[in-house]
ZAROTOR-255415 format. One record per residue: residue in three letters; x, y, z of N, C-alpha, C, CB in turn. Coordinates in pm, whole numbers, plus 32768, in hexadecimal, padded with zeros to 4 digits. Glycine has a CB too. Example, Ala and Ser with C-alpha at 12.3 -4.5 7.8 and 13.67 -1.06 7.14 Angstrom:
<nodes>
Ala85277DC7830C84CE7E3E830C85287EB6830C846B7E418389;Ser85057F1F82C485577F9682CA850A8003831385807FC4823C;
</nodes>
This chain:
<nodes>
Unk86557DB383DC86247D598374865C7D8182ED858A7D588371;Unk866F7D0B828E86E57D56820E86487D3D81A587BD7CD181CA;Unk864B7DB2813E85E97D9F80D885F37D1A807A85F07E178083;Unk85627D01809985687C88803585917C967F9584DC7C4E8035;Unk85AB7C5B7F3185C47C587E9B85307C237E6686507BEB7E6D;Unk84E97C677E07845A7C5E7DF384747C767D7A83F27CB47E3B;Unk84C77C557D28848D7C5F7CA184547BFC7C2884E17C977C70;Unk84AB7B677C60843D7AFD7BFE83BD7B017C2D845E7A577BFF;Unk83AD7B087CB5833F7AF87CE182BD7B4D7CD6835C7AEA7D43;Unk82E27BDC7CDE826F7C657CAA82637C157C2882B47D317C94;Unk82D07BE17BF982A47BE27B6782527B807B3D830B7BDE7B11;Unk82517AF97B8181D97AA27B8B81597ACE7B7F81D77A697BF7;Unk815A7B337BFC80E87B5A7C3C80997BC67BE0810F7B917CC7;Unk80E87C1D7BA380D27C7D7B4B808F7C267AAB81707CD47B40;Unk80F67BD87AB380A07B8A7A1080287B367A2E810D7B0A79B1;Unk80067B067ADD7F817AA57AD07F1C7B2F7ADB7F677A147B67;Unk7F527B9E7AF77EDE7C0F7AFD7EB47C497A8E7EFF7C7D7B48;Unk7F5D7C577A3D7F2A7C9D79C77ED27C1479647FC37CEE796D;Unk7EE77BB579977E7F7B6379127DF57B3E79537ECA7AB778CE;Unk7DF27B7079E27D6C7B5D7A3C7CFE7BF779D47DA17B8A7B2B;Unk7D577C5D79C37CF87CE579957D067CE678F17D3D7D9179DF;Unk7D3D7C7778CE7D147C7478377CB37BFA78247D9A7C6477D1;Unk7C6F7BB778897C3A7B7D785E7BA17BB478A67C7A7B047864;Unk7BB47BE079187B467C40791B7B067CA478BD7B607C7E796B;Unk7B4B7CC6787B7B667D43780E7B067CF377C07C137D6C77C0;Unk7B377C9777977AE67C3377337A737BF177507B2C7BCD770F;Unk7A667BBA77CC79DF7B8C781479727C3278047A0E7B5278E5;Unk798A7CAF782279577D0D782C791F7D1B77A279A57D667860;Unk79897D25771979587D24769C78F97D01767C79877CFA765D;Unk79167C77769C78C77BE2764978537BCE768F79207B3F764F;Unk782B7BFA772977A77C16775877457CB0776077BA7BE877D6;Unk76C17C7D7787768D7D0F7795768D7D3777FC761B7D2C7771;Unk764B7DB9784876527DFA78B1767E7D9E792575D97E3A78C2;Unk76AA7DD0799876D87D947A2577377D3F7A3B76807D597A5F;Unk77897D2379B8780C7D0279AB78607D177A04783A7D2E7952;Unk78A87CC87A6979197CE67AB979817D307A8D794B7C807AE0;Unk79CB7DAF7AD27A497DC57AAF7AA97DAB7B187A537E417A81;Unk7A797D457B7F7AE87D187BAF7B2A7C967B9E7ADB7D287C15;Unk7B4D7C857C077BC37BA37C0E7BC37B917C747C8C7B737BE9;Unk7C067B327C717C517AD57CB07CBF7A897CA37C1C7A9A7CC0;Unk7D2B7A657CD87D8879F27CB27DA379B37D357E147A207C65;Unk7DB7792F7D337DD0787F7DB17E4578797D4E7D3577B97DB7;Unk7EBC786C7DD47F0978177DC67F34779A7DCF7F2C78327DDC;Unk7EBE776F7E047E9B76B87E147E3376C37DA07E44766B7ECD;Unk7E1476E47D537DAC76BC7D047D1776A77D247DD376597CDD;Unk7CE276C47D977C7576C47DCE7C4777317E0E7C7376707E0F;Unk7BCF778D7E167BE677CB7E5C7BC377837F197BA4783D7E1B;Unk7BCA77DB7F497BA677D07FE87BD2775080557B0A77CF7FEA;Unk7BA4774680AB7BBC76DD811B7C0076DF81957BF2768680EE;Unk7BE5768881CF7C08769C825A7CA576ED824F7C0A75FA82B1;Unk7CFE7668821D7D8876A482007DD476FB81B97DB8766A81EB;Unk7D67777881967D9677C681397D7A789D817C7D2D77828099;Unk7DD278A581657DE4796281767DC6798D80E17EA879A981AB;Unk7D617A0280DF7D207A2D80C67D507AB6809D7CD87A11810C;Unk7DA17ADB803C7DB17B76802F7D907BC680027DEE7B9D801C;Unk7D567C3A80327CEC7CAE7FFE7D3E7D077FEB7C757CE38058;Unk7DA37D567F787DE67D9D7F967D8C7E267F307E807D627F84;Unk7DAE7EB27F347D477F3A7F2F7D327EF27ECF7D667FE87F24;Unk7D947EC77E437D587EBD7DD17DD87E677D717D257F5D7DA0;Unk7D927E337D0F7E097DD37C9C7E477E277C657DD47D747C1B;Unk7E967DEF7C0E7F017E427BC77F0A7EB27BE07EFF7E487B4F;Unk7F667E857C617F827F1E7C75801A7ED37CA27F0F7F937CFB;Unk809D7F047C70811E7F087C8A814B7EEC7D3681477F947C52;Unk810B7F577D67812A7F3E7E3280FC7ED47E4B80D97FA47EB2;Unk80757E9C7E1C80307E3C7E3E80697DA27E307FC47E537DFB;Unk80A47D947D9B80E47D217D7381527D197DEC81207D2B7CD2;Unk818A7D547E0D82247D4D7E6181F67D077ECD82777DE77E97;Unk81697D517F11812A7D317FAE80F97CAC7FB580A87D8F7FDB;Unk80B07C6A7EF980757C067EED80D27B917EF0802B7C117E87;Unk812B7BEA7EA581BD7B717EBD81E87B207F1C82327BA37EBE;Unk82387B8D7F8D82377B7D801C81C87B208054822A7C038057;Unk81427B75805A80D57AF6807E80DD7A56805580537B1D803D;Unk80EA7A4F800480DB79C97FA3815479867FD080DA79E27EEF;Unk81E779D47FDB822A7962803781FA795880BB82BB79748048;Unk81F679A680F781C779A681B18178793681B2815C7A3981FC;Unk81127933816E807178C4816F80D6785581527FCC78DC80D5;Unk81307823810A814A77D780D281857782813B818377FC806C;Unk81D577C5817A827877C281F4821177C8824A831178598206;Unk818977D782A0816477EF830780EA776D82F481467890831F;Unk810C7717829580BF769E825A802F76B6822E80BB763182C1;Unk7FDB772981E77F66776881BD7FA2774081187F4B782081F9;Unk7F19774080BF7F027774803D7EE377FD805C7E95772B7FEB;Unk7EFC78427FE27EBC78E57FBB7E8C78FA7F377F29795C7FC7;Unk7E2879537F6F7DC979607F0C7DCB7A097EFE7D3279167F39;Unk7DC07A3A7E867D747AC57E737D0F7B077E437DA07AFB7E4E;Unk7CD17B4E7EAD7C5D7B727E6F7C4B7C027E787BED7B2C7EA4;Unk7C3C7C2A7DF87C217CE97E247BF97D1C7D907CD97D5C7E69;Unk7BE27DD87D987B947DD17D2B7C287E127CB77AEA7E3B7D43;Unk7C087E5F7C6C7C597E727C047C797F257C327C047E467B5E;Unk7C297F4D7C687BFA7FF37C867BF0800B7D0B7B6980217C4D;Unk7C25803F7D3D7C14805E7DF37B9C80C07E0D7CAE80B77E42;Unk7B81806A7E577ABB80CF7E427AA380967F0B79E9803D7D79;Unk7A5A80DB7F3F7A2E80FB7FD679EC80577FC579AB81A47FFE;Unk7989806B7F7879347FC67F8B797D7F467F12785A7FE27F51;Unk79EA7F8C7EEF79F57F257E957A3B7EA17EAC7A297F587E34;Unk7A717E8D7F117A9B7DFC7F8B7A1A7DC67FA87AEA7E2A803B;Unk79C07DCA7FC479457DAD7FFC79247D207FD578DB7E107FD2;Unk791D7D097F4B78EA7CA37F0979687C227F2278CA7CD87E64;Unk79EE7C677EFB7A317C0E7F157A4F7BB87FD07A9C7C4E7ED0;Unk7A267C2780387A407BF280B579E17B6C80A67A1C7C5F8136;Unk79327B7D807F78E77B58808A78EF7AA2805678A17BBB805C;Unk79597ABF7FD6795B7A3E7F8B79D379E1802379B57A5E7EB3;Unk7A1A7A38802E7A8F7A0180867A5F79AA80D87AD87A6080D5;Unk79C879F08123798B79D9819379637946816979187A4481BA;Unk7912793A80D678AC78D480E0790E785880A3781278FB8083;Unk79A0788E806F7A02781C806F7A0277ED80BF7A6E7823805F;Unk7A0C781A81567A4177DE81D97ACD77FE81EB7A32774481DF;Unk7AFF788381A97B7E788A81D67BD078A282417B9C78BB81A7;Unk7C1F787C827D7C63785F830E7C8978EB832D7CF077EE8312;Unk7CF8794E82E07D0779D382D77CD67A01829D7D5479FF82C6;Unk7C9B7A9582AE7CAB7B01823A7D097B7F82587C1A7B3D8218;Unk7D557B6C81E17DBA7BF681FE7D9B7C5C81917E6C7BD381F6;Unk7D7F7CEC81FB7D537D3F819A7D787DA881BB7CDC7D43817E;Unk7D737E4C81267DB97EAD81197D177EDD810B7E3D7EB880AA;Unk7CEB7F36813F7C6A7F5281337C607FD0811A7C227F318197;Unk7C2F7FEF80867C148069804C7BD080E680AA7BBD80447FDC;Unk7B8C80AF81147B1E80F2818B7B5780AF82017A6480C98179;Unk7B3380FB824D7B5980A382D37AC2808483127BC881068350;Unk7A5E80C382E579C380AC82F97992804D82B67972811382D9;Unk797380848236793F803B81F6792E7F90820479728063819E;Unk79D97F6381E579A87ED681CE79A97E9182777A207E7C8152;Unk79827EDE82CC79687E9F837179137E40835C79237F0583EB;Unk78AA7E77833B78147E00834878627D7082FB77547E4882C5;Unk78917D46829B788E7CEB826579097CC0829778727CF381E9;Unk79677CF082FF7A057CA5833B79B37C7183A77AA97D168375;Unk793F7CB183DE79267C76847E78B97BFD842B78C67D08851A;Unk78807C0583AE783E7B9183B1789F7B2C838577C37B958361;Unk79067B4A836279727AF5834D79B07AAD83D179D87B478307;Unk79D57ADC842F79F67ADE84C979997A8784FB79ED7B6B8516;Unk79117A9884DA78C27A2E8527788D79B584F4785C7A628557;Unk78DA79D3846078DE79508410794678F98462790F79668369;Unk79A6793184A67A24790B84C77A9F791F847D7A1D789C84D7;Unk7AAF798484537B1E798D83FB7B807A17845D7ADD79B98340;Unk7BDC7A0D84397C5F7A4384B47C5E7AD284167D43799D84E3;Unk7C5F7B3584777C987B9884407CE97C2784177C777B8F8436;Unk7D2C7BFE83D47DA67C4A83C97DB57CD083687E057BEA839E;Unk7DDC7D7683A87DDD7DA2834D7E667DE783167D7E7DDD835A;Unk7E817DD982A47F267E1982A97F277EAA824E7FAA7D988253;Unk7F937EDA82307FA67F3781DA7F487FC081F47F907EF5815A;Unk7EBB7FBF81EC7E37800982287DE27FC282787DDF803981C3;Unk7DF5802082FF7D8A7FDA83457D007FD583477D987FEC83A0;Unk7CD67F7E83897C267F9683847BD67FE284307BD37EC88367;Unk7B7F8000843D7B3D804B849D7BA47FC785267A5980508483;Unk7BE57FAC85697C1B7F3B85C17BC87EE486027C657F698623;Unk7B177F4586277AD47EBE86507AA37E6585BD7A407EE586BC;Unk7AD07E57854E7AD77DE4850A7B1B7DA084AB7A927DDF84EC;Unk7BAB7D87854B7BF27D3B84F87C367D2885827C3D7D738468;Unk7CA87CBA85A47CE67C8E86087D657CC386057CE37C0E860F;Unk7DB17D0285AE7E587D23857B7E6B7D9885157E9E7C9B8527;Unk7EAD7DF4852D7E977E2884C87F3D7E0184867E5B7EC584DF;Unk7F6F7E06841180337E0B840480457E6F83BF80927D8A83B1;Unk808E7EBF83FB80947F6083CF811F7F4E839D80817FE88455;Unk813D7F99832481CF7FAF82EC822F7FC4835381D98027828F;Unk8224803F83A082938081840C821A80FB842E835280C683B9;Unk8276812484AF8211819284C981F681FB849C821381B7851E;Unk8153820384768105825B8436816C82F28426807282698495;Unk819F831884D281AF83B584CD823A839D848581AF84188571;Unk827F833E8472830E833D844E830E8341838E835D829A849E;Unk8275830883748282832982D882898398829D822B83028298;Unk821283E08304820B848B82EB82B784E382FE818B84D58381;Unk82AE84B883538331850B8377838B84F98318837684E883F9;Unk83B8846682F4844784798278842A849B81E984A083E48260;Unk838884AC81E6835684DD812C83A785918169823984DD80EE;Unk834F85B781EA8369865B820783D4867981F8835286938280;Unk8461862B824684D78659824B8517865981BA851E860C82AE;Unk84E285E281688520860D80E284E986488097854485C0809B;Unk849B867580A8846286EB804184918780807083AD86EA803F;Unk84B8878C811784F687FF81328552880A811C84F988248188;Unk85D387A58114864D87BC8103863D87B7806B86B1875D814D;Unk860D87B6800685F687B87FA885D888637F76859C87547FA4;Unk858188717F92854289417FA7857B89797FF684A689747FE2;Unk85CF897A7FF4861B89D6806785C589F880E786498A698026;Unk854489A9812A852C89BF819D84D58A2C815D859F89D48206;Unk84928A5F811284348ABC8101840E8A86805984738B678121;Unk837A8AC6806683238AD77FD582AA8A717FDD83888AAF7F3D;Unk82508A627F7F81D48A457F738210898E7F6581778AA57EE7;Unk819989357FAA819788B77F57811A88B97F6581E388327F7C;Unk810A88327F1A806A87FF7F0D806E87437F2D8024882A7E42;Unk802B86E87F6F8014868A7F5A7FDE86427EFA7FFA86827F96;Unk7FD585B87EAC7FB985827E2F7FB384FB7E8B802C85987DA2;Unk7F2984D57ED17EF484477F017ECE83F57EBE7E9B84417F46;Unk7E8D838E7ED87E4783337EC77DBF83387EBC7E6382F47F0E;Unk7D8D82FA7EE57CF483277F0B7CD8834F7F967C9082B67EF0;Unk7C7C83E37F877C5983E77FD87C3A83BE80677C3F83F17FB0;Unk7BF7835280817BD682EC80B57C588294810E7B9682A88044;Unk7C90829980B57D2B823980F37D31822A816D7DC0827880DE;Unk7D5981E181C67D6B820582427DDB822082877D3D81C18279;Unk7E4981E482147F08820082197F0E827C82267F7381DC818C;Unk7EF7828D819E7EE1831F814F7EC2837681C77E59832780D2;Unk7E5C839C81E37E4083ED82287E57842F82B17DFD83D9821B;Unk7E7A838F82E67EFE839F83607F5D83E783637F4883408377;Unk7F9F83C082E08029840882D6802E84B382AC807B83B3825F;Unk7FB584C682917F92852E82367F9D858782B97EF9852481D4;Unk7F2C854083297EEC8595836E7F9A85A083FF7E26854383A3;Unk7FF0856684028051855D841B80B485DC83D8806284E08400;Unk80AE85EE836C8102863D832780BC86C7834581128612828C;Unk802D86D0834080138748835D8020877A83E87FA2875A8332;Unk7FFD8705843B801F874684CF80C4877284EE7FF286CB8548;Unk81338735849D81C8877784AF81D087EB84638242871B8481;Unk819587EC83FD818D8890839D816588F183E38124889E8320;Unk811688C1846A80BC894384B48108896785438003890C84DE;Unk816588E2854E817C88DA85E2823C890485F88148881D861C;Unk827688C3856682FC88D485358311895B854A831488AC84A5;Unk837B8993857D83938A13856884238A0984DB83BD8A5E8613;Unk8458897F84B184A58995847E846489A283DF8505893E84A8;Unk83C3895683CA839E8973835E832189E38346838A88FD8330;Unk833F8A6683BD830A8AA9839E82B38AFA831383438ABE83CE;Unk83468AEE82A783238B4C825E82DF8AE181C383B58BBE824D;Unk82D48A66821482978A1A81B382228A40817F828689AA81DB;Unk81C08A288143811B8A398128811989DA80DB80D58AC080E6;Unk8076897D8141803B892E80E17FEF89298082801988F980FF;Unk7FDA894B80167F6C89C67FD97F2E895C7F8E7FAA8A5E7F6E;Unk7F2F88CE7F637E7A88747F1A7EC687EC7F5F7E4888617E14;Unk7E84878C7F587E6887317F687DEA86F87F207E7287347FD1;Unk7E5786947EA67DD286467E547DEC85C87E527DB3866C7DB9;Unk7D9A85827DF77D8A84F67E147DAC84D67D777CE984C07E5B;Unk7DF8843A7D727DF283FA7CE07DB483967CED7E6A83D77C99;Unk7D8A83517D597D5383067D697D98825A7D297CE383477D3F;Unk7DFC82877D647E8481F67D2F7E4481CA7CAE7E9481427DAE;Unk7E32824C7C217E3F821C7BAC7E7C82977B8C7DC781E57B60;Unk7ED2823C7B327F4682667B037F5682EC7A997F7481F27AC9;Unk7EA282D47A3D7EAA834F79FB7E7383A87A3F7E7983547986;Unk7E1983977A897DD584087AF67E6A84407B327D5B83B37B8B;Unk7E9584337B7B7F0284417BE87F6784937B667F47838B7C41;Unk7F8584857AE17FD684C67A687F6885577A6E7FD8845279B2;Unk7ECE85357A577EB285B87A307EB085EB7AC27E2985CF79D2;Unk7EC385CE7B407E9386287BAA7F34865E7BAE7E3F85DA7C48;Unk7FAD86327BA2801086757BA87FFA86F57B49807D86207B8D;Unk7FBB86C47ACC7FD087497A6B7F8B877A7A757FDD875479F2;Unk7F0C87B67AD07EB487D37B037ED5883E7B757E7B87667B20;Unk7F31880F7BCD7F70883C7C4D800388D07C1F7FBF87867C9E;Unk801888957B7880A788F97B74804E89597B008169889B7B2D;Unk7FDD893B7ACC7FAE899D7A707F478A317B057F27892579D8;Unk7F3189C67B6B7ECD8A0A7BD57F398A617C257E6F89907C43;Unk7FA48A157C477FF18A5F7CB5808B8A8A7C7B7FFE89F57D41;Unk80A88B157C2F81128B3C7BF681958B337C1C81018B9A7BE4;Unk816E8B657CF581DE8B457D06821A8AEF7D80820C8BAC7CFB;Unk81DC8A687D2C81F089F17D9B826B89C27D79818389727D9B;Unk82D789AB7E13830F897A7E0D833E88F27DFF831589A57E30;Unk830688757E2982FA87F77E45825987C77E6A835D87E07EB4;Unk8279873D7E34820887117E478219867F7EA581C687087DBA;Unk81C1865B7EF681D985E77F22817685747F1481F585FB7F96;Unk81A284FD7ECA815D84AA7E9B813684207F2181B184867E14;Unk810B83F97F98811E83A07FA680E883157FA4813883BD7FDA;Unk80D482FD7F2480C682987EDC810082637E60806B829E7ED0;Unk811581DF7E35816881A17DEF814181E87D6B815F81087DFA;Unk80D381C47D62809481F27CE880B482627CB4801E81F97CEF;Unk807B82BC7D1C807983667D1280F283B47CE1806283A47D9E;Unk818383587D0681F183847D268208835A7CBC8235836B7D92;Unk81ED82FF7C60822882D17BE3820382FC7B95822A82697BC2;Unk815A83227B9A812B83897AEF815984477AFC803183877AD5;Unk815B84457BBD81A284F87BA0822984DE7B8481A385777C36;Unk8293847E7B9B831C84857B2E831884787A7B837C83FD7B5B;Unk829184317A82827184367A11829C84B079B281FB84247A1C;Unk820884DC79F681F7856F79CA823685B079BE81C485B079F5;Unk82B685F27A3B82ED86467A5183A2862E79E382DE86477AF9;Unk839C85AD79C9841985637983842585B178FD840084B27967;Unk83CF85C278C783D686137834835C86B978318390857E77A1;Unk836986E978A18339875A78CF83A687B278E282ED87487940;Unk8357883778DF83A988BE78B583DB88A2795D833F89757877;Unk83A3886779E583A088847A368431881A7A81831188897A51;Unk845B87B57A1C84B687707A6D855287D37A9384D486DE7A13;Unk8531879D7B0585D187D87B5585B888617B9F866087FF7AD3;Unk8526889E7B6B84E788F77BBF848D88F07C3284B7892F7B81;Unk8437887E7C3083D9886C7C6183FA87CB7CBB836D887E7BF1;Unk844387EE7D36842687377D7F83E586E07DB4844C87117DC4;Unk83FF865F7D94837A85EC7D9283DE85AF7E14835085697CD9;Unk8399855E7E8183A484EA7ECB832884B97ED983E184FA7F45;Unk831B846F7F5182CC84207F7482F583A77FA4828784167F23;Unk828D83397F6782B682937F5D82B5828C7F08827D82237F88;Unk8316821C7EE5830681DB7E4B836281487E65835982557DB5;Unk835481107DF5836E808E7DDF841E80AE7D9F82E8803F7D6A;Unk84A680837DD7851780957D738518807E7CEF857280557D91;Unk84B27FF77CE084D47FEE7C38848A804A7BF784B27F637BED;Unk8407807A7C2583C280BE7BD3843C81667BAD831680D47C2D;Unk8463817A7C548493822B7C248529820F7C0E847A82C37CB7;Unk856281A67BF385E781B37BBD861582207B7985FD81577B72;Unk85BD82227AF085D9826D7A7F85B782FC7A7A859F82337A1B;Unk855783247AE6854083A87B24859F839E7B7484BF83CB7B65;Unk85D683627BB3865B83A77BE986DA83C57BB7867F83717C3E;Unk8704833A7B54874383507B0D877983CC7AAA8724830C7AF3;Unk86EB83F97A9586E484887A2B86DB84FF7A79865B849179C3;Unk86E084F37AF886B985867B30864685AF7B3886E685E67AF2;Unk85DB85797B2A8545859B7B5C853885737BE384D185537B09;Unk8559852C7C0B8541850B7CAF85D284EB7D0784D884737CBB;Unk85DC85247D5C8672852A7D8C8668849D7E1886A085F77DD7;Unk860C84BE7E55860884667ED6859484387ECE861E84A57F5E;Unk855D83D37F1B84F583987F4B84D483397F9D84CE83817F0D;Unk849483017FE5848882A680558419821E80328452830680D9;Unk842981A4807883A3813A807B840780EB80C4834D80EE7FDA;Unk83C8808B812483CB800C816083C07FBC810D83797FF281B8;Unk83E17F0B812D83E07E9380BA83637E7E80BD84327E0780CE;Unk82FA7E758061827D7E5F8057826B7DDA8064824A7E907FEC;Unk82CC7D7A803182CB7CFE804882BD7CB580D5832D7CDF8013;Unk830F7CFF812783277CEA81A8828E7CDC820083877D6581D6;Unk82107D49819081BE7D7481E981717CFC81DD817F7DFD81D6;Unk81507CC6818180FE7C31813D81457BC9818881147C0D8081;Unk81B87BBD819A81D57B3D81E081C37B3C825282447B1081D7;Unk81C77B89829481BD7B9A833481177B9B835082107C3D836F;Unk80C77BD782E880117BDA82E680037B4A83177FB27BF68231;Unk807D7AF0829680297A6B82AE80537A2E8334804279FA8234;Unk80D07A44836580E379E383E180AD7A2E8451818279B78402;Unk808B7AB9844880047AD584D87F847AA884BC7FDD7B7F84FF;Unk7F747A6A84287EF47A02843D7ECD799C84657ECD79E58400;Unk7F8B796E845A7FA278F4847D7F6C78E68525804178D6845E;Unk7FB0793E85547FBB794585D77F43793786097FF679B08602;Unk7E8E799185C37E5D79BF85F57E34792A86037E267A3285D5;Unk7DFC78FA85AD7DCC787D85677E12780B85EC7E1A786B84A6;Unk7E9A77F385F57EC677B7865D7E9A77D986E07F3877C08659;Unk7E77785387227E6A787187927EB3788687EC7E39784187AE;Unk7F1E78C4879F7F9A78FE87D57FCB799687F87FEA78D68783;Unk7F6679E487CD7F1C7A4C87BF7EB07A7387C67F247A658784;Unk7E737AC588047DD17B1687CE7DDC7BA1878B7D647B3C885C;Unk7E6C7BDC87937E747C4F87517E607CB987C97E0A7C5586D9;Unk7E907CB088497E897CE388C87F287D2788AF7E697C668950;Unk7F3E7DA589137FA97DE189227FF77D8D89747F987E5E894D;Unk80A67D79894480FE7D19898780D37C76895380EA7D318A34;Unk80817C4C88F7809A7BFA88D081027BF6886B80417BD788C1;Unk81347B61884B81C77B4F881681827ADA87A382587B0C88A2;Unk81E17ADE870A81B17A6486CA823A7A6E868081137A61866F;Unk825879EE862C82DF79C385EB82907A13855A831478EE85E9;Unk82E07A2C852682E67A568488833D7A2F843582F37ACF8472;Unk835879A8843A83D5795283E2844D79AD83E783AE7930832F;Unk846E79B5835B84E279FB833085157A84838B84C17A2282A0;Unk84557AC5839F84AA7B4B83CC84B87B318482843E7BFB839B;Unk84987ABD84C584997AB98547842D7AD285B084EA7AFC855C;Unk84247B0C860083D57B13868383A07B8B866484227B0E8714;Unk83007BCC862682A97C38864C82867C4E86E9822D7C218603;Unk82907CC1870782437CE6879581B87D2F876482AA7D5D8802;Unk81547D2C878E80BF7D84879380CA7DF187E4803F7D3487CD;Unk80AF7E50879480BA7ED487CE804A7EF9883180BD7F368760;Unk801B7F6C88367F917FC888447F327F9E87DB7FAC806F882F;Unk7ED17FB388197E607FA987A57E607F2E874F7E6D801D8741;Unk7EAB7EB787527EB57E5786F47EE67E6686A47E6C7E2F86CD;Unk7F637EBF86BB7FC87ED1862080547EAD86557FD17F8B85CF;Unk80627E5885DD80EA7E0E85CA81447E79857B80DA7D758570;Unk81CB7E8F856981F97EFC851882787EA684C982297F8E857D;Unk827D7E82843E82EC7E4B841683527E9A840B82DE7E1183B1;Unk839A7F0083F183EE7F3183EC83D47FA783A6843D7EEA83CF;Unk847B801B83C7848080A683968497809E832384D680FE83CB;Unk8483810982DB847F813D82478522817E822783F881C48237;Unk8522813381B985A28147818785B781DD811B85C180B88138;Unk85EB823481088610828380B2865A8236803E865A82E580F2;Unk864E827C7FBF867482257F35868282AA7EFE85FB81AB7EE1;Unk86FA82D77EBA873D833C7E4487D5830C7DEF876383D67E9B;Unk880383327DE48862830E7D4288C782CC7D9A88B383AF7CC6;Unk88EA82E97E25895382677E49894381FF7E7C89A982787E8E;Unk88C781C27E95889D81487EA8881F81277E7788A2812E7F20;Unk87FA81547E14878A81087DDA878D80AF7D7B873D814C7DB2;Unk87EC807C7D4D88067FF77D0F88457F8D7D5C885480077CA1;Unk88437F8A7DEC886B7F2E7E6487E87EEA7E7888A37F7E7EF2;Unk87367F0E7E3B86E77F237E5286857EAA7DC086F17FC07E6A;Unk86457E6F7DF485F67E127D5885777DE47D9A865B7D647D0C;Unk85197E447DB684A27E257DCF84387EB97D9384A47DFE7E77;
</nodes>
């Protein structure tokens, strides 16, 4: 599959968000206590209905998110659905909750969701489910008995593995790192995490690695800045750090970009090309990896399509069309896998506009 080009489009998506949290900002002002700090945005102008997918992604303005929302918004479009978004501003365990709930009493046909918990928001997908609504989870999964599909980037153990290998060939195969997540909670996150630690233990080639913290930024951008500077004031002599998240990966180049520590201390992870161009460009970040996020939203919507058609139940060896990108197969467990993760450093990362 060739990466999609996402940049008018994040950028749509990015300006109906960024003027969705300035006007919250202002609704919050201008009222008293219990003020929403979240949104919404319809791309039909309405929310909900039979003919409409439903996207819950962890949280708004957030950079990864616009790309995925992108993708979505054509898929729904090309798979003949409206799309709608609904999610909060802050990735919080219960903070989807309210929005599944509105989805529900829309009557929406899909819901596609990135679920901060994979517990938590159960109760309100299965009352969604018996509303009749088909559901889909992509990017983070949810607990599997509540939801019909899950659409996973590429495989879980294959993310872990190419953050590991470049951070070893990076450290010469020995010295301290530390991880720099998401939230806690994540359910990506923690896969991959718990992936990386089982090859650190099991690898004999990254023996002389050590994982010595693992913290959280909680995909905000200044949290995730002070937990990097947090991690190199705590651990003297860490070698690399691994970010894998968009976010995470963009405020520790941040950090590390005009730090005593650049060109000493190496960053990978995931990240977005446009965001770490300029960390690569400068020598703060040499390599790094992510799949098309776009890819992951469009394909959400046409396994809704499918479900919704009855062309699918989200059973292993089922098959559904995904427009542009072709024929999905259903894995194990109800996971679809769009494709492997690409590496991005100074000789092909301007081949790259998402």
């Amino acid at each position: 599959m060739e990466l999609f080009s996402r940049k008018s489009r994040g950028g749509r998506r990015a300006a109906t968000v960024a003027a969705l949290a300035v006007s919250v900002a202002l609704f919050a002002t201008g009222c008293a206590s219990g003020a929403s700090t979240d949104g919404s945005t319809d791309s039909a102008g309405d929310g909900g209905g039979d003919n409409t997918i439903a996207f819950l992604p962890k949280q708004l303005n957030n950079p990864y998110t616009d790309v995925v929302l992108g993708g979505g918004e054509d898929g729904a479009k090309a798979a003949g659905f409206t799309s709608q978004v609904l999610g909060p501003l802050e990735a919080s365990a219960s903070a989807q909750i309210p929005f599944i709930e509105q989805a529900t009493q829309e009557g929406s046909k899909v819901i596609v969701i990135a679920a901060n918990d994979p517990d938590a928001v159960g109760p309100s997908l299965q009352t969604a489910r018996e509303a009749g609504a088909k559901i889909v989870a992509f990017d983070s999964d949810t607990n599997p008995d509540y939801r019909d599909i899950f659409i996973s980037q590429v495989v879980a153990k294959d993310v872990a593995l190419i953050q590991l290998e470049i951070i070893s060939e990076q450290i010469g195969g020995a010295g301290d790192i530390a991880i720099l997540s998401a939230t806690a909670t994540a359910t990506n996150q923690n896969e991959w995490i718990k992936f990386m630690e089982e090859e650190l233990a099991s690898n004999p080639e990254y023996k002389d690695i050590k994982l010595v913290a693992k913290v959280y930024g909680d995909d905000d951008a200044d949290k995730s800045f002070q937990e990097t500077q947090g991690l190199l004031s705590s651990y003297p002599n860490l070698k690399g750090i691994i970010s894998p998240t968009t976010v995470g990966i963009a405020a520790a180049g941040k950090y590390l970009s005009t730090s005593d520590y650049k060109g000493k201390v190496v960053l990978t992870g995931l990240g977005l090309p446009n965001e770490m161009r300029e960390f690569v460009k400068d020598g703060t970040v040499k390599e790094f990896a992510l799949w098309d996020p776009a890819q992951l939203g469009y394909v959400a919507a046409f396994a809704g399509k499918a479900l919704v058609d009855g062309d699918i139940t989200g059973a292993e060896g089922d098959k559904f069309d995904a427009g542009d990108l072709g024929e999905i197969t259903v894995g194990k467990g109800g996971v679809a896998i769009v494709g492997p993760p690409t590496r991005f450093n100074a000789d092909n990362i301007d081949d790259y506009d998402f």
